[in-house]
N, C-alpha and C positions, 0 to 999 in steps of 0.2 A: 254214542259211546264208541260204536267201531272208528268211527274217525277221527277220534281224539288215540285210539288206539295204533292206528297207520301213523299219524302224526310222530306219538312215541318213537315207533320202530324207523321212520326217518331222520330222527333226529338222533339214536343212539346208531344206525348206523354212520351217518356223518361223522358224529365224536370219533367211534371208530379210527372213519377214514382221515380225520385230523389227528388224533394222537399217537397211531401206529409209526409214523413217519416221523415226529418228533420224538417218539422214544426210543426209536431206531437211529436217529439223528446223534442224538445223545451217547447211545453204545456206541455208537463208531468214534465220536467226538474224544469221550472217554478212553476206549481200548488206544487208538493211537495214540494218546496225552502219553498211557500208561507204557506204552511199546518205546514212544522216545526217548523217556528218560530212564528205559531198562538198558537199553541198546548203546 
């Protein structure tokens, strides 16, 4: 059970460290789209 448990916590932090950077990706992608066509 604990090592199915470590298993979890490796794997959601992974997600984590893939999502944060794609949805960070995204806001910047977005705010400049938005800043161009204000400007």
């Amino acid at each position: 059970m604990e090592e199915l448990q470590g298993y979890l916590e490796e794997y959601r932090s992974r997600q984590q460290q893939f999502l944060y950077p794609l949805l960070f990706q995204e806001y910047i992608y977005v705010f400049a789209y938005d800043h161009g066509l204000n400007s």
